[in-house]
C-alpha positions, 0 to 999 in steps of 0.5 A: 377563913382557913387556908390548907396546904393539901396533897393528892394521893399522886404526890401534887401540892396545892393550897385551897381556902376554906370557911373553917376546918368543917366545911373542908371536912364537909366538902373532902367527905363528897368528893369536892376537894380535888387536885387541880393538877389530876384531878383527883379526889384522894386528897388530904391535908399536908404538913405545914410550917406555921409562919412565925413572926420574926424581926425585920433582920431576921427572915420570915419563915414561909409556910411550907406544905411538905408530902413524903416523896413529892416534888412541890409543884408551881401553878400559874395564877392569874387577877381575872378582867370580867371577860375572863371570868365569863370564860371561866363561867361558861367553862364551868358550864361545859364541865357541869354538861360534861359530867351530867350528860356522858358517863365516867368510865374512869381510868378505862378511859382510854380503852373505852375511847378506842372500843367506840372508835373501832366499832367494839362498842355502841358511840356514847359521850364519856369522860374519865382519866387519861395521861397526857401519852394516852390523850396524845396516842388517842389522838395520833389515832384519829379518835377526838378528845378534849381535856375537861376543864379543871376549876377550885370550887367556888367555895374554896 
């Protein structure tokens, strides 16, 4: 197992785990690697300070995933009980139903959203990319959204 510190093309940092540095280039290559943050699939491989061993007086050096410009941000993490890896399973579910039976429109998501909404365009299930001031402007406009879960593949 290899663990890398990665960075979307919006300047996210994360880490995900991988079998070996080819299935990391296996699963970049199709899309899978993505930001857990926006989702992104614009990602790559982060500078990294190795860990070096050190003695007992003297602090470890922490791996330290660094991307021109970007801000490092925290994620919340969790040991999951079985009920909460069922939820997890049947949220995985919604996505995979999600992404199989609506169209992606992408970034217009916000656009085509409002055309279905005020009639411009015949209603369809979609999903794509919103900022968090899109899905509330959406919203305050009546028209209904649902923020489609994000979870690390289970290879990862």
């Amino acid at each position: 197992m290899i663990k890398y510190a990665l960075a979307c093309d919006r300047g996210h940092i994360f880490e995900s785990w991988f079998a070996d540095s080819v299935a990391y280039d296996k699963q970049a290559k199709r899309g899978l690697v993505t930001c857990p943050v926006c989702n992104s699939a614009k990602v790559e491989k982060a500078i990294m300070a190795p860990r070096l061993a050190g003695t007992r007086k003297r602090a470890r050096t922490q791996e330290a995933p660094v991307a021109p410009g970007a801000v490092q941000e925290k994620s919340n993490v969790a040991v999951m009980s079985p009920m909460e890896m069922e939820l997890r399973s049947k949220l995985k579910e919604l996505r995979e139903h999600i992404v199989k039976n609506a169209d992606n429109v992408g970034e217009k998501f916000p656009e085509e959203a409002r055309k279905m909404h005020y009639g411009e365009s015949e209603h369809r299930s979609i999903y794509g990319v919103a900022s968090l001031d899109d899905a509330k402007e959406l919203a305050e406009e009546g028209i209904d959204v649902l923020p489609v879960p994000v979870l690390p593949d289970e290879r990862n």
